[in-house]
ZAZA-615093 format. One record per atom (N, C-alpha, C): residue in three letters; x, y, z. Coordinates in steps of 0.02 Angstrom, whole numbers, padded with zeros to 5 digits, always signed. Layout:
N
ALAXYZ
...
***
This chain:
192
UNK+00216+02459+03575
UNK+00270+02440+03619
UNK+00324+02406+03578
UNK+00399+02405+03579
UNK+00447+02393+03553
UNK+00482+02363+03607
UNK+00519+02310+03575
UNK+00566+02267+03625
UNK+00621+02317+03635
UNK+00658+02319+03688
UNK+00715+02361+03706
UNK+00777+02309+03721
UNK+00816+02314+03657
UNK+00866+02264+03641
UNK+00947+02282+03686
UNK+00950+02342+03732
UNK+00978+02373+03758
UNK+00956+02350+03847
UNK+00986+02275+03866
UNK+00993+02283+03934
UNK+00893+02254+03934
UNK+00894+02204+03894
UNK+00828+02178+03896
UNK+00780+02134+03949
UNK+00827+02080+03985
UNK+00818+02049+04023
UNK+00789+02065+04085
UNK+00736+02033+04122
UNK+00738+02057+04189
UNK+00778+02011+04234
UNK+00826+02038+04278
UNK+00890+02008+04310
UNK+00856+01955+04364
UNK+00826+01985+04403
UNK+00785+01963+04458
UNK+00714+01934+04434
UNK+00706+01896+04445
UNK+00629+01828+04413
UNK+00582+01852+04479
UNK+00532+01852+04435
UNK+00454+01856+04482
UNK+00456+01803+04537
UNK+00465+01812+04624
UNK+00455+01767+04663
UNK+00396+01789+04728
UNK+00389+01735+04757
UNK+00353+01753+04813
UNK+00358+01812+04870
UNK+00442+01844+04872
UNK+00472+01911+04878
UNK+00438+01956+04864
UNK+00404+01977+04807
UNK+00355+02007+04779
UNK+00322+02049+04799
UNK+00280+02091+04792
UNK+00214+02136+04788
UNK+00183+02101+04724
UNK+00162+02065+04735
UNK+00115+02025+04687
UNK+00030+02025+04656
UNK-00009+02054+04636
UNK-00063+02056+04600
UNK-00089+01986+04552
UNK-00113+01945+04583
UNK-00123+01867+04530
UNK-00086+01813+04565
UNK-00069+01768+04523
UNK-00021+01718+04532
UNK+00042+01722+04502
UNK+00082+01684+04503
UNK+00143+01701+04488
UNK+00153+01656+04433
UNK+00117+01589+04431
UNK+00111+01566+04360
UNK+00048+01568+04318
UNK+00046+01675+04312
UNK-00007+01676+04246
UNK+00018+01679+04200
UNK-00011+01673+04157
UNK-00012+01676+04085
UNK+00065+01722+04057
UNK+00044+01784+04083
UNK+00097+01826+04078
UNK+00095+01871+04151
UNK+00137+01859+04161
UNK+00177+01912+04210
UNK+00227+01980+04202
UNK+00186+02039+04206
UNK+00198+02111+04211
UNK+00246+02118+04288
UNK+00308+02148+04272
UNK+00348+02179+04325
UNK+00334+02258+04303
UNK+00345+02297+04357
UNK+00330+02374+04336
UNK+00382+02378+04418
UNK+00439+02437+04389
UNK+00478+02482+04430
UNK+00445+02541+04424
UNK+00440+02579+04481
UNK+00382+02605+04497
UNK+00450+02664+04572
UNK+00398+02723+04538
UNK+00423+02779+04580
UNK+00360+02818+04610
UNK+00314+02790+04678
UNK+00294+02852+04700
UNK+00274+02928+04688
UNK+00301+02944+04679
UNK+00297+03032+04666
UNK+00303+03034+04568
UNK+00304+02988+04553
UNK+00320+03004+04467
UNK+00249+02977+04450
UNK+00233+03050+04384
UNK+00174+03067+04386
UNK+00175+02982+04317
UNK+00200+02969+04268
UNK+00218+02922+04248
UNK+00233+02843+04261
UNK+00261+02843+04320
UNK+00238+02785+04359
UNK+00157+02781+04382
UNK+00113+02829+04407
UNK+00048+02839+04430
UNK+00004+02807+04356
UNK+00020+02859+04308
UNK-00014+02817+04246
UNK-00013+02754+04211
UNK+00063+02735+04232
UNK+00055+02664+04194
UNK+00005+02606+04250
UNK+00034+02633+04303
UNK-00013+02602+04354
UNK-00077+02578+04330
UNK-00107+02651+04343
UNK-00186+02649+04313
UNK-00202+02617+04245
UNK-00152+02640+04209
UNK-00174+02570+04150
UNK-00159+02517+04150
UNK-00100+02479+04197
UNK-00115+02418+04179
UNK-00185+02390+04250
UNK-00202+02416+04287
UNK-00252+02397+04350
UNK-00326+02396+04287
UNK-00336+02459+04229
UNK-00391+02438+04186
UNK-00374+02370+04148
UNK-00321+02360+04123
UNK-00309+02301+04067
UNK-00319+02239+04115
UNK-00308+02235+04181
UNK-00289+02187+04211
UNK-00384+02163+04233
UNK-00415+02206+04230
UNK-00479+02205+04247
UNK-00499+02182+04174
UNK-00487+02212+04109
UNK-00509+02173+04062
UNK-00508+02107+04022
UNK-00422+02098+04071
UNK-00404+02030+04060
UNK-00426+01971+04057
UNK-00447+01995+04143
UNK-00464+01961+04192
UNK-00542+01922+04155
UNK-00562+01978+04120
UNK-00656+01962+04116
UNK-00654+01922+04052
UNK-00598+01944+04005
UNK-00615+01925+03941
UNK-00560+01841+03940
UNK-00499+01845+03945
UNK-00459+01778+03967
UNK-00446+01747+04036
UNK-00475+01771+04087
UNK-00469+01743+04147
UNK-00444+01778+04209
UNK-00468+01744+04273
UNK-00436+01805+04316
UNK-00357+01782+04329
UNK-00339+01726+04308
UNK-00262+01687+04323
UNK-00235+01737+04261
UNK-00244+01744+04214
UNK-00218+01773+04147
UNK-00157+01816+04178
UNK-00165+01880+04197
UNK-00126+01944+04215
UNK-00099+01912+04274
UNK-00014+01940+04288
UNK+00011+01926+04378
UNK+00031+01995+04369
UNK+00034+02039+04408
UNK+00045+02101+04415
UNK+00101+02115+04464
UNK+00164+02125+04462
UNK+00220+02139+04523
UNK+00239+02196+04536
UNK+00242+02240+04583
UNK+00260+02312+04596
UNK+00336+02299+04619
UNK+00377+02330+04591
UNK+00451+02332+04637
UNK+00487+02406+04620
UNK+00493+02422+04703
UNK+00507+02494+04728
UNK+00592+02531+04666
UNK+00563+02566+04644
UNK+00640+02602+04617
UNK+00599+02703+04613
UNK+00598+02704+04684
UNK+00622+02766+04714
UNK+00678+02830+04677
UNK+00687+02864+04642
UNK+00717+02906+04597
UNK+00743+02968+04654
UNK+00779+02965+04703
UNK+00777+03027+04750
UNK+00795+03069+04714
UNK+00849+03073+04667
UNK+00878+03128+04638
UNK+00835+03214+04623
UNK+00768+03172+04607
UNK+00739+03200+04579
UNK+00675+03193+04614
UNK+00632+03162+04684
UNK+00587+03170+04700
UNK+00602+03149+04761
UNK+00593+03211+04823
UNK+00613+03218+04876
UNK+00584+03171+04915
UNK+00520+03149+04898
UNK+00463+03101+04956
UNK+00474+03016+04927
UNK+00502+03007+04878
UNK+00484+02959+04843
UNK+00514+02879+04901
UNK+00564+02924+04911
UNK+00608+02846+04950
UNK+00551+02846+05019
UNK+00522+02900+05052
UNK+00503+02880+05128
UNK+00435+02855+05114
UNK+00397+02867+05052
UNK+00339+02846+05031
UNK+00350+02755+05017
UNK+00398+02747+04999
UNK+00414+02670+04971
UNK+00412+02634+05055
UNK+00433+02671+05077
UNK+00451+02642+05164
UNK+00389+02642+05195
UNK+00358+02688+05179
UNK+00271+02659+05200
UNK+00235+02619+05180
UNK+00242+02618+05090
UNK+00208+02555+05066
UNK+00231+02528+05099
UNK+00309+02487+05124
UNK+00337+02439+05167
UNK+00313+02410+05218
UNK+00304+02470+05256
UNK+00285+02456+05322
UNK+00198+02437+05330
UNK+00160+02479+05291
UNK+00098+02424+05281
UNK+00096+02354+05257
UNK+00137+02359+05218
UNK+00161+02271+05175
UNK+00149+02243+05256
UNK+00191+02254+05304
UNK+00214+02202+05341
UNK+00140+02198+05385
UNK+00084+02245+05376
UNK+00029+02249+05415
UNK-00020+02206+05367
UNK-00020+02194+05308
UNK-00067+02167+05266
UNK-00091+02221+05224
UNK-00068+02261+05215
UNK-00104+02322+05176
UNK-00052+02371+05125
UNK-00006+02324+05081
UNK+00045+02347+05044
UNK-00020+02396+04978
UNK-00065+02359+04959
UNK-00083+02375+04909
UNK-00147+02430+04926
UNK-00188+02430+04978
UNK-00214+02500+04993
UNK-00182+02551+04995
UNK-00100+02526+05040
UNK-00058+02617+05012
UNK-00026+02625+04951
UNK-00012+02572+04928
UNK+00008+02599+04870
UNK-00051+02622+04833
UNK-00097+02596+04827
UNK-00148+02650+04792
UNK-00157+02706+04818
UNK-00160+02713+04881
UNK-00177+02785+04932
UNK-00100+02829+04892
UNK-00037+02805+04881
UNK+00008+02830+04880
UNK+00023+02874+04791
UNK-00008+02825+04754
UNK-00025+02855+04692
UNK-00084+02900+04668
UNK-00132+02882+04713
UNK-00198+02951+04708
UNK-00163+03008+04764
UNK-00113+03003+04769
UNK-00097+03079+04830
UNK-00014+03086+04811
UNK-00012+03090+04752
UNK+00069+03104+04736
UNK+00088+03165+04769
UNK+00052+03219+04773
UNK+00061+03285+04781
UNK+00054+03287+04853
UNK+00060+03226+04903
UNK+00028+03233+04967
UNK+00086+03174+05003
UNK+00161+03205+05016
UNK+00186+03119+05008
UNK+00209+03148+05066
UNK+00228+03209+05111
UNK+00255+03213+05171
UNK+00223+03194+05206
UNK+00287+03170+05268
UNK+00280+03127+05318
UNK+00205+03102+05373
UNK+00180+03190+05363
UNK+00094+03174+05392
UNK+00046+03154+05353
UNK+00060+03160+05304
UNK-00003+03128+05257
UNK+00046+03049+05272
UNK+00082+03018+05278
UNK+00096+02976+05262
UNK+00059+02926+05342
UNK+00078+02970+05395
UNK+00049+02947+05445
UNK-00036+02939+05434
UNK-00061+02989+05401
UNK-00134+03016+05372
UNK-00166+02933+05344
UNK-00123+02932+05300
UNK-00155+02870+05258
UNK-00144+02803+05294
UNK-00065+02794+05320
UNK-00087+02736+05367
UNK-00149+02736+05426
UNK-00146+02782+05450
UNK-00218+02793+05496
UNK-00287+02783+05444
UNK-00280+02809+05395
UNK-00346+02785+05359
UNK-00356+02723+05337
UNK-00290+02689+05341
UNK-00303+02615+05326
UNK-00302+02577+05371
UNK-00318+02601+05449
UNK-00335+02566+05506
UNK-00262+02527+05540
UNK-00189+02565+05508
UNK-00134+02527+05530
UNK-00111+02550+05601
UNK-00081+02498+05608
UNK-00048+02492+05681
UNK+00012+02565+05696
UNK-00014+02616+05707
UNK-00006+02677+05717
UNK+00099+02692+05735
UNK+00076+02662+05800
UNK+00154+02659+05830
UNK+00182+02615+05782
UNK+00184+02557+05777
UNK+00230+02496+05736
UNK+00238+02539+05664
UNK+00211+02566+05621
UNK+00198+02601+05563
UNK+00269+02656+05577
UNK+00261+02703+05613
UNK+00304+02766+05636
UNK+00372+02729+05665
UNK+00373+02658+05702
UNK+00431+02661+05703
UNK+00468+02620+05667
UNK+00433+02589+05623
UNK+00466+02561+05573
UNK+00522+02615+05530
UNK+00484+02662+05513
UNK+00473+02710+05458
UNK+00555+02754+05511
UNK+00524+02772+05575
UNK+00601+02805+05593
UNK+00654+02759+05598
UNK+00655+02700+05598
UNK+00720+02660+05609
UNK+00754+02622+05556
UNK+00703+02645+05488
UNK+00728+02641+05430
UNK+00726+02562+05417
UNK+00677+02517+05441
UNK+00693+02459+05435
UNK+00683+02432+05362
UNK+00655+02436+05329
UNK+00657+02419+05251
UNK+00680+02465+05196
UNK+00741+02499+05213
UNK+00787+02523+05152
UNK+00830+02481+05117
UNK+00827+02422+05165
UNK+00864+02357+05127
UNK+00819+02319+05083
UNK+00780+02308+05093
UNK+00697+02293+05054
UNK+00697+02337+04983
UNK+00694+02390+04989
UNK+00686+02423+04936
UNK+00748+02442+04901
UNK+00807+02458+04934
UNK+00883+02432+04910
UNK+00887+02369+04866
UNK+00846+02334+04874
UNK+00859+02253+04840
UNK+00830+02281+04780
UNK+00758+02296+04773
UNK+00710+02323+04711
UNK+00762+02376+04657
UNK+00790+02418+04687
UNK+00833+02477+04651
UNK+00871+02418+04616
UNK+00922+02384+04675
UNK+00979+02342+04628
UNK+00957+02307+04578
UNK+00909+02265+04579
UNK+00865+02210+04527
UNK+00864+02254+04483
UNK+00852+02323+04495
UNK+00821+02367+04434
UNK+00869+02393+04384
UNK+00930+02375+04427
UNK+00978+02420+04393
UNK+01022+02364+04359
UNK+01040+02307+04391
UNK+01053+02253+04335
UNK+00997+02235+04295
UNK+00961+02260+04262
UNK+00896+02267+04221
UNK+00915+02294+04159
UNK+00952+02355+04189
UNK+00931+02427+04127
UNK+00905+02471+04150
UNK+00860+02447+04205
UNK+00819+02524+04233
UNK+00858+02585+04245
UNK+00840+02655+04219
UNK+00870+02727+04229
UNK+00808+02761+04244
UNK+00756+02754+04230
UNK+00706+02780+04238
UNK+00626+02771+04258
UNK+00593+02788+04271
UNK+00528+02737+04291
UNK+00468+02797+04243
UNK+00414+02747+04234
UNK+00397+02672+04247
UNK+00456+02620+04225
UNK+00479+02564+04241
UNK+00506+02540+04169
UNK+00469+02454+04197
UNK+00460+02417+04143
UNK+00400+02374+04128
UNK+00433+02309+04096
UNK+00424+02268+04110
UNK+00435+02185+04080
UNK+00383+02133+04084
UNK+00380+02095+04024
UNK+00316+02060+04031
UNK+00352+02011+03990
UNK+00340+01970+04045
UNK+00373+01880+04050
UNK+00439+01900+04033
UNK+00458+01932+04087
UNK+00542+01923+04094
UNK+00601+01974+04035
UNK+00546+02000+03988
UNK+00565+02043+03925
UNK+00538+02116+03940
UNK+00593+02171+03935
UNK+00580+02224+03930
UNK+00549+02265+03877
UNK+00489+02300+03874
UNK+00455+02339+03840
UNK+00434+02402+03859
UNK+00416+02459+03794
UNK+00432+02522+03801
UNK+00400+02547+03726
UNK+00371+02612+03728
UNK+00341+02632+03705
UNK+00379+02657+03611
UNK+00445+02669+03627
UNK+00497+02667+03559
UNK+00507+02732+03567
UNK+00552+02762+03505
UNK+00571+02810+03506
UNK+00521+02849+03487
UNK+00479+02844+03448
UNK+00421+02884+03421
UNK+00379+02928+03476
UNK+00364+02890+03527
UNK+00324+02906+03583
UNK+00375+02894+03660
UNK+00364+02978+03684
UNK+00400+02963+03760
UNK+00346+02917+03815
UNK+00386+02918+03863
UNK+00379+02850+03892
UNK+00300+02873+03923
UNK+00268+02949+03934
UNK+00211+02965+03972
UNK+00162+02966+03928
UNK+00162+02947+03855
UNK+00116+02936+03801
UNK+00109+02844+03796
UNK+00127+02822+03828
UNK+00080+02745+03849
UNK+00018+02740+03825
UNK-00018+02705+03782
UNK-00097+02691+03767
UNK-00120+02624+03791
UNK-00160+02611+03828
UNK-00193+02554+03828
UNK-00198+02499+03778
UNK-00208+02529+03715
UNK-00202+02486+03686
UNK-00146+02440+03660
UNK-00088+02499+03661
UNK-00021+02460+03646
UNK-00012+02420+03703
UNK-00013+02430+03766
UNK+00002+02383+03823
UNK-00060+02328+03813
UNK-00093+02316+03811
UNK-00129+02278+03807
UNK-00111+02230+03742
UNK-00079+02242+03696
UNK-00075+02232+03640
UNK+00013+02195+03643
UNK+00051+02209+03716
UNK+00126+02200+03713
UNK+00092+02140+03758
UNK+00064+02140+03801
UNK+00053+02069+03848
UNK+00040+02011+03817
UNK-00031+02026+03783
UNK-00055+01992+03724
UNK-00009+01939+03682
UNK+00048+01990+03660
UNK+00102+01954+03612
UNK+00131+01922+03654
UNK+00168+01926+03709
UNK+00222+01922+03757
UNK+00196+01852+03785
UNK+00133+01817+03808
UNK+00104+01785+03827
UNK+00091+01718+03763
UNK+00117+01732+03692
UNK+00106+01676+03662
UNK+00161+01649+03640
***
């Protein structure tokens, strides 16, 4: 992982606002902009949810804070924004983080009935869910996540900061060749 001296900062600070994983004063705190339907967002996912489990066992479970914030890419992935609106609308049920996992094991599954599909599998409030979702009530919610992202630097997702500093795989390696070990190895540093 290489510092990205280009638009480094994260603009917006880790708050209780959040999609949060941990506490907010661990050790180090991981932000990840995150696109739904990007097969690249799905992977970094999954690796940092292993590191965060190894963290957890080997320096503590306070060690890792983990923050998800929505940056939706429509240009280029037709489901991505109405998928973010469901994580949403479970958020507001207690169940942000079952769909977003439901939402990254089913990239290939993001129209509107699977979307109803998975809130029903997560036991959500059926009607309140659907009319959230038609009346568009958290595009301002996730409007906020895009903007943060974009006074960032963010152009693309995943894109990743740990303790407030942007990191990235370098020019050597594109951004979907991520290893565990280098991320594990950027927190590590980032945290002392």
């Amino acid at each position: 992982m290489s510092f990205d001296r280009d638009r480094s900062l994260l603009f917006v600070p880790p708050s209780t606002q959040d999609h949060i994983k941990g506490v907010l004063n661990a050790t180090a705190v991981l932000v990840m902009y995150g696109d739904y339907q990007c097969q690249e967002s799905a992977d970094a996912y999954r690796l940092i949810k292993v590191i965060g489990q190894q963290l957890s066992v080997s320096l503590g479970e306070n060690y890792l804070c983990f923050i998800f914030r929505h940056f939706p890419q429509i240009e280029i992935h037709s489901h991505a924004q109405r998928a973010a609106e469901a994580a949403e609308a479970a958020a507001v049920q207690g169940q942000f983080w079952p769909m977003h996992e439901m939402l990254f094991s089913h990239q290939q599954e993001l129209g509107n009935g699977y979307l109803v599909e998975y809130a029903n599998n997560l036991g959500l409030n059926i009607s309140q869910f659907l009319q959230d979702i038609s009346k568009k009530v958290y595009i301002d919610r996730i409007n906020e996540d895009i903007q943060s992202g974009l006074y960032s630097g963010v152009m693309a997702t995943p894109a990743l900061f740990i303790n407030g500093i942007r990191y990235s795989v370098g020019v050597a390696q594109p951004r979907h060749r991520w290893k565990i070990e280098q991320l594990m190895a950027a927190i590590i540093t980032a945290s002392h």
